[in-house]
C-alpha positions as CSV (number, residue, x, y, z in Angstrom):
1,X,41.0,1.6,16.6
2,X,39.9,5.1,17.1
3,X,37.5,6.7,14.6
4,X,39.0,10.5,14.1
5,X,35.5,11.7,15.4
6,X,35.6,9.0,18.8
7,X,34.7,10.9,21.4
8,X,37.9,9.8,23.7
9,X,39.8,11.9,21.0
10,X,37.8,15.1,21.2
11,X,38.1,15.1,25.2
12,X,41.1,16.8,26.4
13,X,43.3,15.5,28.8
14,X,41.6,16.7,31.9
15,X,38.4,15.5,30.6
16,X,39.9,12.0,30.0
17,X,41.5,11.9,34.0
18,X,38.1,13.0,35.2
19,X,36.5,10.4,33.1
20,X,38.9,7.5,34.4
21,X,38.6,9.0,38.3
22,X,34.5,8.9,37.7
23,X,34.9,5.7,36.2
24,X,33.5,2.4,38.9
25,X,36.0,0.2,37.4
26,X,39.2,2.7,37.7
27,X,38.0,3.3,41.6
28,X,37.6,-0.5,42.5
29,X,41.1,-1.3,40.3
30,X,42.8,1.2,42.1
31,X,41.2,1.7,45.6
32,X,44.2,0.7,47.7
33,X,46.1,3.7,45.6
34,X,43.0,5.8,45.9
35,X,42.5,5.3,50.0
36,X,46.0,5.4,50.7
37,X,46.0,8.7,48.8
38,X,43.1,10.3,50.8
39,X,44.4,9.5,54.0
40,X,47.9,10.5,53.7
41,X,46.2,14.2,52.1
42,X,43.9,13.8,55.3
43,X,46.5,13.4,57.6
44,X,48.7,16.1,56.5
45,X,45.3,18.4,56.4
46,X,45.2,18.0,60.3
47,X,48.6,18.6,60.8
48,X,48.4,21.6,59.2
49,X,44.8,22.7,60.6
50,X,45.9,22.0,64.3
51,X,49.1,23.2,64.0
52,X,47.9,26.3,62.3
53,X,45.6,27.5,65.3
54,X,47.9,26.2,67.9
55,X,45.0,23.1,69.2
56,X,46.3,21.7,72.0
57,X,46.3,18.1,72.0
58,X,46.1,18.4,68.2
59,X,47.3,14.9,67.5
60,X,44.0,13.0,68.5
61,X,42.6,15.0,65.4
62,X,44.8,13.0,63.8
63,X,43.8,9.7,65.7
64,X,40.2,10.4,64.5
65,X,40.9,10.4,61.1
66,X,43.2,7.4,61.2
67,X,40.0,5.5,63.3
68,X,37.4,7.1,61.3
69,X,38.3,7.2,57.7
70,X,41.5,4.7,57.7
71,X,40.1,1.5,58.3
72,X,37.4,-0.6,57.9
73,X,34.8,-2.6,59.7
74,X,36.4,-5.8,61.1
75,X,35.2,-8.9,62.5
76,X,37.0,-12.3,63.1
77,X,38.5,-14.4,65.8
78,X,39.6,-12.9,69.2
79,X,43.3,-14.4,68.9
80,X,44.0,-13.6,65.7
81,X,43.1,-9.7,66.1
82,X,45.3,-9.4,70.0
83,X,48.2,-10.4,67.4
84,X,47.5,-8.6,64.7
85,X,46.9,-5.7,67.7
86,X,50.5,-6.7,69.1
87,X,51.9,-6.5,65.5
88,X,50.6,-3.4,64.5
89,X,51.5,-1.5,67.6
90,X,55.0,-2.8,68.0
91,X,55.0,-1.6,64.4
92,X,53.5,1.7,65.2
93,X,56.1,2.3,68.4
94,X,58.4,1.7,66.2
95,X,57.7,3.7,63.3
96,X,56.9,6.8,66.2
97,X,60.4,6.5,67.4
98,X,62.2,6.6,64.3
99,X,60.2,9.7,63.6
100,X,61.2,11.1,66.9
101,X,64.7,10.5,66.0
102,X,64.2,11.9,62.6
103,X,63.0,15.7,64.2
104,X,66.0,15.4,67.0
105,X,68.1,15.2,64.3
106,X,66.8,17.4,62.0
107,X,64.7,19.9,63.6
108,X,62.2,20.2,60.7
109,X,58.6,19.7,61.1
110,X,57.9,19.9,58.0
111,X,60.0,16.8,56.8
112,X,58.3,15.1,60.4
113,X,55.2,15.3,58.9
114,X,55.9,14.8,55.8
115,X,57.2,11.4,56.8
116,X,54.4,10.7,59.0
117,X,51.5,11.6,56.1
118,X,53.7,9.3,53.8
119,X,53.5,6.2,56.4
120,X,49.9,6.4,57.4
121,X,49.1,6.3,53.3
122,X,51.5,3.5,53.3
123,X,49.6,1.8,55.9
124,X,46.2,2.7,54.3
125,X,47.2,1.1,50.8
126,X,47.5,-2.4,53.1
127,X,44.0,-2.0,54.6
128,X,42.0,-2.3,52.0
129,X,41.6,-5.8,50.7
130,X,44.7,-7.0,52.4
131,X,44.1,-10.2,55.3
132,X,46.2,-8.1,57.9
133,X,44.5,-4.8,57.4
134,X,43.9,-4.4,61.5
135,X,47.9,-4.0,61.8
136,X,48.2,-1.5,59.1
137,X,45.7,0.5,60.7
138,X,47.1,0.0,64.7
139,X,50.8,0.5,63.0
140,X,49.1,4.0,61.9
141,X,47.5,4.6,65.3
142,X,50.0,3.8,67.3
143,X,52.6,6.2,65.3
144,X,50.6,9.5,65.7
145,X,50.1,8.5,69.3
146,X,53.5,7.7,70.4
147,X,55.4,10.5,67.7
148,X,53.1,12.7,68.0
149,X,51.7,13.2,71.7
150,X,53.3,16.5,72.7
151,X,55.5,18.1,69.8
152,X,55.8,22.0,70.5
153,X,55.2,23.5,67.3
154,X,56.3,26.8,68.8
155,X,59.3,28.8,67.7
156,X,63.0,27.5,68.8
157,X,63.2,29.3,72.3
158,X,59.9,30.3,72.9
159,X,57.9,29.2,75.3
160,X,54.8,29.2,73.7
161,X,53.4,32.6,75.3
162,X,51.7,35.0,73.6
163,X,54.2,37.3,73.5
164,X,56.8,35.3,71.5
């Protein structure tokens, strides 16, 4: 029981969530939440930093973060990472198709990459700690790469020249 002078009463409630998020035991409880929260804020960052000055080729900024910050080291047996490799990017095609299909249908970037930043957390949750990490983090590869190759962020009937 708390005394009335504990110290966890007299810190607010921001002071208590800064606490828990400084706290080694609330980061290693809940670092598949925690990663899969970074990367899916990551992802939508580049989205919205190479769609904001018009990169070209803008999705391998997003393939580097997915490389870079999504997975981690892995070593093992040649078999079992070609299926897990086969897994993961049938899994990615798939997953970069639907999303194709969901902005022919609906025309709305913003819900494609809304989408997109919610699946590569989702895969990020499963690659830390999990046994088939390696195809959560091809499935996340592979759906930038084959949803996101050449989108034209431009304006409906423009052309992408300046003077649109």
């Amino acid at each position: 029981m708390l005394s009335p002078t504990s110290s966890a009463l007299r810190r607010g409630r921001l002071g208590r969530l800064l606490y828990a998020f400084a706290s080694p035991y609330f980061r290693y409880r809940h670092a598949n939440m925690i990663h899969s929260v970074r990367v899916a804020l990551g992802m939508a960052m580049s989205f919205l930093v190479t769609s904001g000055i018009d990169l070209p080729h803008g999705v391998w900024a997003s393939v580097s973060l997915l490389v870079v910050v999504g997975g981690l080291q892995h070593y093992g047996n040649i078999r079992k990472k070609a299926a897990e490799r086969a897994i993961g990017t049938m899994l990615g095609a798939g997953f970069g198709l639907f999303l194709i299909l969901v902005q022919t249908i609906f025309g709305s970037l913003f819900l494609f990459f809304l989408l997109m930043s919610v699946i590569a957390g989702g895969c990020a949750y499963y690659v830390i700690g999990k046994a088939g990490y390696y195809v959560a983090l091809l499935t996340a590869i592979t759906m930038v790469i084959v949803s996101g190759g050449d989108l034209d962020v431009t304006a409906p009937g423009c052309d992408a020249r300046p003077t649109c």
